[in-house]
C-alpha positions in Angstrom: -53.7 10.7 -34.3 -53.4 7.4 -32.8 -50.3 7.0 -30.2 -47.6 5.3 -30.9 -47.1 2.0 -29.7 -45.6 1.3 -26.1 -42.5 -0.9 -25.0 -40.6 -1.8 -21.7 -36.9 -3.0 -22.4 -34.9 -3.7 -19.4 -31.4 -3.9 -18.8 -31.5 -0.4 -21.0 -29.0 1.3 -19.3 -26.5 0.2 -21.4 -25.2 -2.8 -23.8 -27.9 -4.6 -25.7 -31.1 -3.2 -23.8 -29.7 0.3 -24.8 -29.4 -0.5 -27.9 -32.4 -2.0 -28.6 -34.3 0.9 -27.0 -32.6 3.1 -29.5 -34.0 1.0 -32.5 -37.3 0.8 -30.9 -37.8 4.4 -30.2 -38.5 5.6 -33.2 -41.7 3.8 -33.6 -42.3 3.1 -30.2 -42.9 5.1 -27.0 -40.3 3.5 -25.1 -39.9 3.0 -21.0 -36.6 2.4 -19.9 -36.1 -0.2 -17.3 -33.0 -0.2 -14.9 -31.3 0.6 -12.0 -29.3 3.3 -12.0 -31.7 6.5 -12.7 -28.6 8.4 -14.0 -27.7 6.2 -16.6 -31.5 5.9 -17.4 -31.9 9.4 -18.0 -28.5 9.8 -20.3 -30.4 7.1 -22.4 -34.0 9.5 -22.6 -31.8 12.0 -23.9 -30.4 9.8 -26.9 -34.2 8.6 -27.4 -36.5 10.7 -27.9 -39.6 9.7 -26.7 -38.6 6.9 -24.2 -38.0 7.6 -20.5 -36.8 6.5 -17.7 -38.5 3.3 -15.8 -36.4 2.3 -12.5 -36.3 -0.6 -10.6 -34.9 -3.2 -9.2 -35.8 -6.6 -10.7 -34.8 -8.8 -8.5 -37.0 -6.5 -5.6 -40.4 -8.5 -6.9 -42.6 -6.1 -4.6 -40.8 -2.8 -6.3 -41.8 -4.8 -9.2 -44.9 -5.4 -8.8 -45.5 -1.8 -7.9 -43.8 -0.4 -10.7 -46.2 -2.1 -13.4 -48.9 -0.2 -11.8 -51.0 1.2 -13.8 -49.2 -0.2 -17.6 -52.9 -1.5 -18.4 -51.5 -1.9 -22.6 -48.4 -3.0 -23.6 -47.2 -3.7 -27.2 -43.4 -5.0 -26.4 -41.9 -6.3 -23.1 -38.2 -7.0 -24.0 -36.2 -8.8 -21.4 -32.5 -7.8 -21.6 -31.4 -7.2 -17.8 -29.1 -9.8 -16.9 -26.3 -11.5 -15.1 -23.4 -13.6 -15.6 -22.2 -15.3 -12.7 -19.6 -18.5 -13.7 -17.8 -21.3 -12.5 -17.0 -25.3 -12.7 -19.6 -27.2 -11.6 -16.6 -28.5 -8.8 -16.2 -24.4 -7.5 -19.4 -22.9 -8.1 -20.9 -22.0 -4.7 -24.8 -21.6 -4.3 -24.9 -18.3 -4.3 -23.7 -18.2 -7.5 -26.4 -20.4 -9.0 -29.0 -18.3 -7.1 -27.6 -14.9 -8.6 -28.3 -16.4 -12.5 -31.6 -17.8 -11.4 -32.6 -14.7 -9.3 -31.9 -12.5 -12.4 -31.7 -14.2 -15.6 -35.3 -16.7 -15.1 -37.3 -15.9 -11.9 -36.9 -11.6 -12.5 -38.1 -12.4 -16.3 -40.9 -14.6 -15.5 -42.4 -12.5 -13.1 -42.5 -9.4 -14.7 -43.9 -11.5 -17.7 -46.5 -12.5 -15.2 -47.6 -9.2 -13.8 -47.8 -7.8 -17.0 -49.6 -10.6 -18.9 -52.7 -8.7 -19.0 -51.3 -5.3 -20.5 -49.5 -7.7 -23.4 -53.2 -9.6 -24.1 -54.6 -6.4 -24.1 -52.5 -5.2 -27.3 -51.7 -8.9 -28.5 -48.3 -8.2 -27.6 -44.6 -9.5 -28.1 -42.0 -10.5 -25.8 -38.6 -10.9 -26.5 -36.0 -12.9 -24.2 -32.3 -11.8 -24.4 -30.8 -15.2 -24.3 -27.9 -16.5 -25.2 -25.5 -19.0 -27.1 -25.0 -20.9 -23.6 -28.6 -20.9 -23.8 -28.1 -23.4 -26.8 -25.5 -25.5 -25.8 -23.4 -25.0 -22.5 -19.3 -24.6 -22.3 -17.2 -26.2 -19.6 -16.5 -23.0 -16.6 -20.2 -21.4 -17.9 -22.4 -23.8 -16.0 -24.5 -21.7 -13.2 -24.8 -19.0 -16.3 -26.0 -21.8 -19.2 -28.1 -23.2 -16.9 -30.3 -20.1 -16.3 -30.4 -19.4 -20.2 -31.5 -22.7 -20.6 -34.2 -22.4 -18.2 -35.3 -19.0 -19.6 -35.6 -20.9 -22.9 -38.3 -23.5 -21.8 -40.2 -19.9 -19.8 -40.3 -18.7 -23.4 -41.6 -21.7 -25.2 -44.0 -22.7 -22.2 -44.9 -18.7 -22.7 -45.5 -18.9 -26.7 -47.5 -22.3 -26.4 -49.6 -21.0 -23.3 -50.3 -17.7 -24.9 -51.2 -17.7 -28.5 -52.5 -14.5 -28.7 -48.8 -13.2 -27.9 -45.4 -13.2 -29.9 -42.7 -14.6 -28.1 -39.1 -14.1 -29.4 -36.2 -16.4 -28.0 -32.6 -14.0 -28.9 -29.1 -16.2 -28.8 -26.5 -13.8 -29.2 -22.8 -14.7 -29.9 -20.5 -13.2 -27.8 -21.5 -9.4 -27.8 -19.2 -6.1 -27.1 -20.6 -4.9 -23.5 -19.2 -4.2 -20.4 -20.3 -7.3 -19.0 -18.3 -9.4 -21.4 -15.0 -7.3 -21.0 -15.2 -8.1 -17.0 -15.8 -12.2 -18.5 -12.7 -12.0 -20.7 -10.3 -9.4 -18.4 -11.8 -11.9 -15.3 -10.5 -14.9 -17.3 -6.7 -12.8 -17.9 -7.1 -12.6 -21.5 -7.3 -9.5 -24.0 -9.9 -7.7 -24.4 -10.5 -7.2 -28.2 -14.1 -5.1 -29.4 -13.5 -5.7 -32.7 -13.8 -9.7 -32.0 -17.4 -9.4 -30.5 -21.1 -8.8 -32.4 -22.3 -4.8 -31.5 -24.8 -4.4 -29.4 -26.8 -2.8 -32.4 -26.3 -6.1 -34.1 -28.4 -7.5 -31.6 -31.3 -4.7 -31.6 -30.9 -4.9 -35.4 -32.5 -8.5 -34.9 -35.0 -7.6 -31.7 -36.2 -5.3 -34.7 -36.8 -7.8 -37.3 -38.8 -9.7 -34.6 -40.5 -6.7 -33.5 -41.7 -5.6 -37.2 -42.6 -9.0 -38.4 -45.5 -8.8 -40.4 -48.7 -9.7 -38.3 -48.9 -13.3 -39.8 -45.2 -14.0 -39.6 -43.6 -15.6 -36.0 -40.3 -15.3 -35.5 -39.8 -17.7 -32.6 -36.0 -18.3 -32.4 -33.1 -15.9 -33.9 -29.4 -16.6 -33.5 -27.0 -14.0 -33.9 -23.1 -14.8 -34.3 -20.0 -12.6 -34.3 -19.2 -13.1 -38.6 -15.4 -14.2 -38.7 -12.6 -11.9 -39.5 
């Protein structure tokens, strides 16, 4: 019997790269990339199949040795992520450097390292992006600057590499605990019901993900549907 399929979704410990681990693993043999090996192995449990894969993203040599010996890979999905805001008067450059540490340099490297696993199986990536990766708000700056760049790493990515799916994501405004510490951080109410589920979100990585081999889905947007 042939074995299943393998993908590596970061930022799984929770939010949309839990999620979308959860609507990968049945199909997929699923490693789990994070930090926090606790919250890792909670996720295993709810996935049969998947386990955990821990590291530190923005560590690039822990990087590098964790893609050790992944010689095929089927779907890299880049959901880990930070969100680090501010005018373009107060932002500091540490808070520019935090978005572009995480959100660009993290994602292209571990493209990088692992270009030859995803030629290998003629593989698909998918970049967690987001609206501000479409068109930047005033306070968002350091943030929608990152997701912008991310953008142009995936469509450099899908021209360079045409042997390879690449999947841009812009999710609306989505119900994790990174976007209650946005809105509490910015003193307003913190609402779920007002935000897209993270299933939502892995609802569309999926639809990417299963595409029929002679379809390309290249750019999905995903908005919160109004009350």
């Amino acid at each position: 019997m042939p074995e299943s399929p393998l993908a590596l979704v970061t930022g799984a410990s929770r939010g949309i790269g839990a999620a979308v681990a959860r609507a990968l693993a049945p199909t997929h043999r699923v490693l789990l990339g994070g930090r926090d090996v606790d919250a890792l192995a909670e996720q295993a449990v709810e996935s049969p199949g998947a386990e955990p894969w821990q590291v530190d993203l923005s560590d690039l040599d822990g990087v590098r040795a964790a893609v050790t010996g992944i010689d095929r890979l089927d779907v890299l999905v880049h959901s880990a992520g930070t969100a680090e805001l501010g005018t373009i008067e107060s932002a500091a450059p540490s808070a520019w450097r935090a978005n572009f540490e995480v959100n660009v340099i993290a994602v292209a490297e571990l493209t990088r390292l692992l270009l030859p696993a995803l030629r290998a199986a003629h593989g698909h990536v998918v970049v967690i992006n987001s609206g501000q990766g479409l068109a930047a708000r005033a306070g968002w700056g350091p943030y929608a600057a990152s997701k912008h760049a991310v953008r142009a790493f995936a469509d450099a990515l899908r021209a360079e590499e045409p042997g390879i799916r690449v999947t841009s994501v812009y999710p609306g405004r989505t119900d994790t605990d990174m976007q209650q510490t946005i809105v509490v951080g910015q003193g307003k109410d913190y609402t779920p019901g007002d935000y897209l589920r993270p299933d939502s979100v892995a609802a569309a990585v999926l639809s990417a993900v299963t595409a029929s081999p002679d379809a390309h889905l290249t750019d999905i947007s995903v908005r919160p549907r109004p009350h």
